[in-house]
BAMAR-699564 format. One record per atom (N, C-alpha, C, CB): x, y, z. Coordinates in nm, 3 decimals. Each point is the difference from the previous one (the first is absolute). Glycine has a CB too. Layout:
east	north	up
X	Y	Z
...
END
This chain:
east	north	up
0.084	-0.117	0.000
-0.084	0.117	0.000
0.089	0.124	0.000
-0.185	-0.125	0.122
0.144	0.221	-0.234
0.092	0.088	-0.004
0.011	0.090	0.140
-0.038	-0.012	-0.261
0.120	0.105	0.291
0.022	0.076	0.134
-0.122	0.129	-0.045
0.321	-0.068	0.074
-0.403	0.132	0.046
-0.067	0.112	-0.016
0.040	0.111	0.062
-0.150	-0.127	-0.034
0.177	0.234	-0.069
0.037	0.117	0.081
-0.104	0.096	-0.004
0.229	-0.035	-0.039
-0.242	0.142	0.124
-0.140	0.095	-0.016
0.030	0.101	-0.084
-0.088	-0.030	0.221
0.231	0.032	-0.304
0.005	0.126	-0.092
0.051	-0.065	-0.153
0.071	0.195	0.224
-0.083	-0.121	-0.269
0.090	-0.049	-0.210
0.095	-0.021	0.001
-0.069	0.120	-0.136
0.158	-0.220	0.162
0.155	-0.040	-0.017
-0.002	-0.067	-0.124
0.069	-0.033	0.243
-0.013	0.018	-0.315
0.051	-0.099	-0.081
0.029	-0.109	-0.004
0.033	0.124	-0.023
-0.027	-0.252	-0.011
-0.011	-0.138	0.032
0.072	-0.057	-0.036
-0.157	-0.002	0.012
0.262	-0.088	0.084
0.073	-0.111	-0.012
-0.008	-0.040	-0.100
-0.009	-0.045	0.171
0.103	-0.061	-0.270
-0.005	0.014	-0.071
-0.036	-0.145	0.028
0.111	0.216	-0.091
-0.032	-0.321	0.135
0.037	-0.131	0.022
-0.151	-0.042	0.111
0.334	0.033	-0.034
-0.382	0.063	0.105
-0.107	-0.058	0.083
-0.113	0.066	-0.014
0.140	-0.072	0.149
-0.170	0.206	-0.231
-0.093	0.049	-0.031
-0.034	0.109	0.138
-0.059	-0.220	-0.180
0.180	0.241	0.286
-0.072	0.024	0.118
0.054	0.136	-0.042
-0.024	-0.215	0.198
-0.035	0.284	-0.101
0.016	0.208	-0.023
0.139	-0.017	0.082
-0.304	0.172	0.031
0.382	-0.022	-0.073
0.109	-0.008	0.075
0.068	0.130	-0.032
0.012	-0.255	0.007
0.036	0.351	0.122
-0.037	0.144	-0.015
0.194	0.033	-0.043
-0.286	0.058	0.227
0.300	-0.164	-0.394
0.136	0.096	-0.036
0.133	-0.094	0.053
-0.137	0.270	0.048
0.103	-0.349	0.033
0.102	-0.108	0.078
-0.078	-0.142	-0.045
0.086	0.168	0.247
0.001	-0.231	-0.346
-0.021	-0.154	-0.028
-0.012	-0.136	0.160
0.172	0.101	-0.268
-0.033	-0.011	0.329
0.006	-0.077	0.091
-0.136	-0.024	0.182
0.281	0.072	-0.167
-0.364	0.054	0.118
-0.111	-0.022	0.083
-0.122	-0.091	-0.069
0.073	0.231	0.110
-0.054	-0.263	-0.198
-0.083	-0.117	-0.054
0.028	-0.128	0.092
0.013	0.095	-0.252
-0.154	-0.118	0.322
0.088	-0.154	0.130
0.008	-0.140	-0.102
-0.161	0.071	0.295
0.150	-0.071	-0.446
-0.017	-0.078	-0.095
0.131	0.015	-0.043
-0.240	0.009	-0.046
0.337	0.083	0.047
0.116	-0.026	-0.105
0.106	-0.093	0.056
-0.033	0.231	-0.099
0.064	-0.300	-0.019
0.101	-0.100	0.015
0.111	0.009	0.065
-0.074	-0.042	-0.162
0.132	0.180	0.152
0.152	-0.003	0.045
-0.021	0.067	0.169
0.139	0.051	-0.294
-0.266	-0.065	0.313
0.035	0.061	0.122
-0.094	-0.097	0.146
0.043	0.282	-0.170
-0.100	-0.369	0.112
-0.079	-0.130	0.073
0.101	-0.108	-0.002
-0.250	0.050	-0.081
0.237	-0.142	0.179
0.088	-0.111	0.038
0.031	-0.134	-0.114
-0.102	0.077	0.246
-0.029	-0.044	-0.316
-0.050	-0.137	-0.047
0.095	0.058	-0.212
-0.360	-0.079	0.241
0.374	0.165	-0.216
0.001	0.062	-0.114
0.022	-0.046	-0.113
0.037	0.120	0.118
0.047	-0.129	-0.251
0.019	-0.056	-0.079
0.175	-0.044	-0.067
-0.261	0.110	0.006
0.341	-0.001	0.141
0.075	-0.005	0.002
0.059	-0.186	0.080
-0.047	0.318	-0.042
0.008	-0.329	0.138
0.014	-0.108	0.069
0.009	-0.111	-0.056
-0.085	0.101	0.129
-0.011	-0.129	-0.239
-0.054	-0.150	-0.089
-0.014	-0.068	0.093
0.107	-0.018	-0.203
-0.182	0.047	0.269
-0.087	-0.129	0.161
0.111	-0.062	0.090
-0.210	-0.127	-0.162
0.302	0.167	0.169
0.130	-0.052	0.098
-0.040	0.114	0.144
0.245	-0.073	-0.241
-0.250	-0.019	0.355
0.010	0.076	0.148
0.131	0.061	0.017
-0.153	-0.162	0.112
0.153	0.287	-0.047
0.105	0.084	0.059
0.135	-0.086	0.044
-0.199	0.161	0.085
0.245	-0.148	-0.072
0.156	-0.122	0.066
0.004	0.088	0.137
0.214	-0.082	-0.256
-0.262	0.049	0.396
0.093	0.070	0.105
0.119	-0.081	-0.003
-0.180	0.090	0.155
0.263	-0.143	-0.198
0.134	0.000	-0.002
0.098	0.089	-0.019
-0.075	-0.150	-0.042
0.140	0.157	0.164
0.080	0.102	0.017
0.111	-0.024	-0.030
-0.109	0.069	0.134
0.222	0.039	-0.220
0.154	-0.060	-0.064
0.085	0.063	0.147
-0.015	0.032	-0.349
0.096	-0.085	0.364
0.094	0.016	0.110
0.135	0.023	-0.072
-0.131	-0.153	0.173
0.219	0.252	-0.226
0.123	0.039	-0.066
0.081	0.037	0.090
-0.089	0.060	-0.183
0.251	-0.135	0.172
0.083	0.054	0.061
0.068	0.123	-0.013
-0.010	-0.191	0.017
0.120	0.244	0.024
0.087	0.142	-0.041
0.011	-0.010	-0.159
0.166	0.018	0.234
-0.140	-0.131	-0.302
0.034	-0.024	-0.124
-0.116	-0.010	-0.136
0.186	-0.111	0.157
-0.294	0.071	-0.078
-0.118	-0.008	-0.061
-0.030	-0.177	-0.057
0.039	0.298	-0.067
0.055	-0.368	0.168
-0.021	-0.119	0.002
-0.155	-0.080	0.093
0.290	0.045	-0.046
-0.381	-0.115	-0.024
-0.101	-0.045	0.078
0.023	-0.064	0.112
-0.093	-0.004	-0.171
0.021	0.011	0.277
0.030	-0.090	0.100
-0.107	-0.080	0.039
0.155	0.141	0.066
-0.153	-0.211	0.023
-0.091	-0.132	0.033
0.021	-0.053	0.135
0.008	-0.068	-0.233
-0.136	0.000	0.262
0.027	-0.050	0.144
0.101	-0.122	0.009
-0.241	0.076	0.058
0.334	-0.051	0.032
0.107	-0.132	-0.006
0.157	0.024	-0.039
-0.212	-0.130	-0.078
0.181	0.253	-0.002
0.171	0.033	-0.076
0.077	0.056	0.132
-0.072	0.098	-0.287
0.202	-0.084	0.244
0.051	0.074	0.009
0.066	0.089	-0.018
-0.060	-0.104	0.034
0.104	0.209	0.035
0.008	0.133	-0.019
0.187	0.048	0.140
-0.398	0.029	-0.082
0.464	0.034	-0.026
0.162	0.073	0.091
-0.063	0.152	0.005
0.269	-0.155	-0.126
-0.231	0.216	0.237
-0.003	0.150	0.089
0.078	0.067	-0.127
0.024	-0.057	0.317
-0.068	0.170	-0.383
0.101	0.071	-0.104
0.051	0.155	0.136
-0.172	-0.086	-0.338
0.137	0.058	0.430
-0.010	0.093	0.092
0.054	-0.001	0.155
-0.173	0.016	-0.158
0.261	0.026	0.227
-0.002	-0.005	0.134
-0.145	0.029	0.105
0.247	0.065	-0.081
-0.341	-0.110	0.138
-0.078	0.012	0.049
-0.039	-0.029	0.131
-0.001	0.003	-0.190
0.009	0.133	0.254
-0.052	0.006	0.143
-0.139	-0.055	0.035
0.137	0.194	0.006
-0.114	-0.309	0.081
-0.189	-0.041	0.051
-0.031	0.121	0.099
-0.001	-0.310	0.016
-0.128	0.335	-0.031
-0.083	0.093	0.131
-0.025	-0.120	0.105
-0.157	0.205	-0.158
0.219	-0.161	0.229
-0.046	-0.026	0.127
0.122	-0.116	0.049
-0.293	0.060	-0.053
0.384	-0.081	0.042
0.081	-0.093	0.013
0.144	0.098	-0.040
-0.191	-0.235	-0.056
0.281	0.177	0.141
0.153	0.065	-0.082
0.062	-0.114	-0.062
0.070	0.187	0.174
-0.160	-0.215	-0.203
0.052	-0.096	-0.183
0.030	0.107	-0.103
-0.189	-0.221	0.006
0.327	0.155	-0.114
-0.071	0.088	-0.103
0.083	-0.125	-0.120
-0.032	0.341	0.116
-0.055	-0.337	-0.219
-0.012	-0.123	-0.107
0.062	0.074	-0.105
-0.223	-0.138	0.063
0.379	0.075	-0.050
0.095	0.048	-0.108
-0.081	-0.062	-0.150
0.259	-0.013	0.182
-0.145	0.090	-0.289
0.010	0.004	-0.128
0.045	-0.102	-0.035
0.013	0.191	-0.011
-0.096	-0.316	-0.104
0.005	-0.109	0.002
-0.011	-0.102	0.051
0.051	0.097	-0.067
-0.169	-0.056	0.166
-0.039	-0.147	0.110
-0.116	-0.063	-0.095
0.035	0.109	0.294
-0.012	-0.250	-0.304
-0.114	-0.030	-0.052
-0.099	-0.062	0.138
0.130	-0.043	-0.266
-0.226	0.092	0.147
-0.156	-0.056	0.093
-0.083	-0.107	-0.108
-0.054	0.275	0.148
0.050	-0.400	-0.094
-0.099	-0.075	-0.051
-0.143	-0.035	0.018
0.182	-0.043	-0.015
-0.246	-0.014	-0.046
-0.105	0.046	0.024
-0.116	0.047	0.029
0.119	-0.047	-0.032
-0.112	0.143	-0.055
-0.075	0.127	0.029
-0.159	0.000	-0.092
0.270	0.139	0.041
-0.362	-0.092	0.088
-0.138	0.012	-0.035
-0.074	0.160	-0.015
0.004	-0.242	0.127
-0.066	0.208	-0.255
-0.041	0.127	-0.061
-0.173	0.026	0.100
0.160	-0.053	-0.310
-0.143	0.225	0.346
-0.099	0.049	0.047
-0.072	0.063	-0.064
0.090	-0.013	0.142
-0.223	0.031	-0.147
-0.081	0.096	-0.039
0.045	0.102	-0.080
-0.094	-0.055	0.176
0.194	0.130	-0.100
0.094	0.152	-0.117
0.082	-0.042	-0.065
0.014	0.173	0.130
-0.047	-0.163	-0.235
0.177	-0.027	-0.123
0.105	0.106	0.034
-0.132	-0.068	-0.246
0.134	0.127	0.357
0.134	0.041	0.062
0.032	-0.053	0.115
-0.020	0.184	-0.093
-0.037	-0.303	0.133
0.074	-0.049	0.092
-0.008	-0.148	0.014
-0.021	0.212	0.098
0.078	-0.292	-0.027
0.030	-0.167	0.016
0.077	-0.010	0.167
0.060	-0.057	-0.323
-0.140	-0.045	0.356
0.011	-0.069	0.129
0.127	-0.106	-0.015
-0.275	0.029	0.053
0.316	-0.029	0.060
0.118	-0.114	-0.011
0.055	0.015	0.130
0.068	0.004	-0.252
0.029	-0.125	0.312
0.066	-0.053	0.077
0.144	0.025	0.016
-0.168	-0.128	-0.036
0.243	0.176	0.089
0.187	0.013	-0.026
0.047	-0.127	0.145
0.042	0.367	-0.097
0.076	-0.376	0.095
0.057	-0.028	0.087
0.026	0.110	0.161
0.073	-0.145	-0.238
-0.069	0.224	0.194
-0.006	0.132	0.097
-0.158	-0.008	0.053
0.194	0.175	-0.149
-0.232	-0.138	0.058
-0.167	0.090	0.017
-0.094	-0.079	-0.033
0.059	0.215	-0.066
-0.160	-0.287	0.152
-0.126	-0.078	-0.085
-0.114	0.154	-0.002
0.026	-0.337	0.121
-0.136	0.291	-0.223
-0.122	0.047	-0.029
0.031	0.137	-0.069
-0.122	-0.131	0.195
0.234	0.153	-0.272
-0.005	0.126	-0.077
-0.044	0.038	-0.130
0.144	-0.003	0.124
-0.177	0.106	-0.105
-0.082	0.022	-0.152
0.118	0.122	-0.042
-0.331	-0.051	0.053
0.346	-0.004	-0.199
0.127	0.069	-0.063
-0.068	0.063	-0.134
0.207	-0.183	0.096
-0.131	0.331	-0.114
-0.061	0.066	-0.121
0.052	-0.073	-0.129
-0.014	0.232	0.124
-0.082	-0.238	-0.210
0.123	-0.062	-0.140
0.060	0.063	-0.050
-0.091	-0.120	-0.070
0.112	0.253	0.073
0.075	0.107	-0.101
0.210	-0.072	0.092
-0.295	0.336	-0.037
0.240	-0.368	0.120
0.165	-0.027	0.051
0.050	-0.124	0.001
-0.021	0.161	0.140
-0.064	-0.260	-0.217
-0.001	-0.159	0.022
0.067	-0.028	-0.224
-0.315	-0.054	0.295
0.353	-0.024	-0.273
0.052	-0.071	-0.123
-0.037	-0.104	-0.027
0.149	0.085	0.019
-0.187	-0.223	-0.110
-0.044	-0.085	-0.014
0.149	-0.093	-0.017
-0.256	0.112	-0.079
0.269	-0.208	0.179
0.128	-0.053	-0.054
0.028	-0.134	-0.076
0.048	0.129	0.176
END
């Protein structure tokens, strides 16, 4: 059913619905609804990419060497340059990953300072 407006707009072209000058307030156009025609019926991916400093993918299980000297909060640890950490489990943010050291359990490490080794 086309859209009703109470004044003379001009009409969609693709849905016949009125639309005051902006294609994209048509709730019918393709490029701007979920289902659109862009998609070809494939669901969204929440899969999240996890990239190291290098722009190498990462994954739950790899491992990953410190490109960085790194002070822990809260501990006077600090996790030299080239420690490796094995592995390592991806969180929610593609800037960060959980993992285990010999020093430090339960840390969550940024990836911009992690390497894939």
């Amino acid at each position: 059913m086309p859209c009703q407006f109470p004044w003379n707009a001009p009409q969609f072209p693709e849905c016949d619905a009125a639309y005051g000058g902006v294609a994209a307030s048509c709730p019918y156009n393709s490029t701007t609804r979920p289902w659109g025609r862009g998609n070809k019926g494939t669901d969204v991916s929440d899969e999240i990419i996890v990239k190291d400093s290098n722009g190498a993918k990462l994954a739950d299980g790899d491992s990953v060497t410190l490109i960085k000297d790194l002070k822990v909060k809260g501990t006077s640890e600090t996790l030299k340059r080239g420690t490796l950490v094995k592995n390592i489990r991806l969180t929610g943010d593609p800037a960060e990953v959980e993992c285990n050291t010999k020093q430090v359990k339960g840390l969550v490490l940024r990836t911009e300072f992690l390497k894939k080794a």
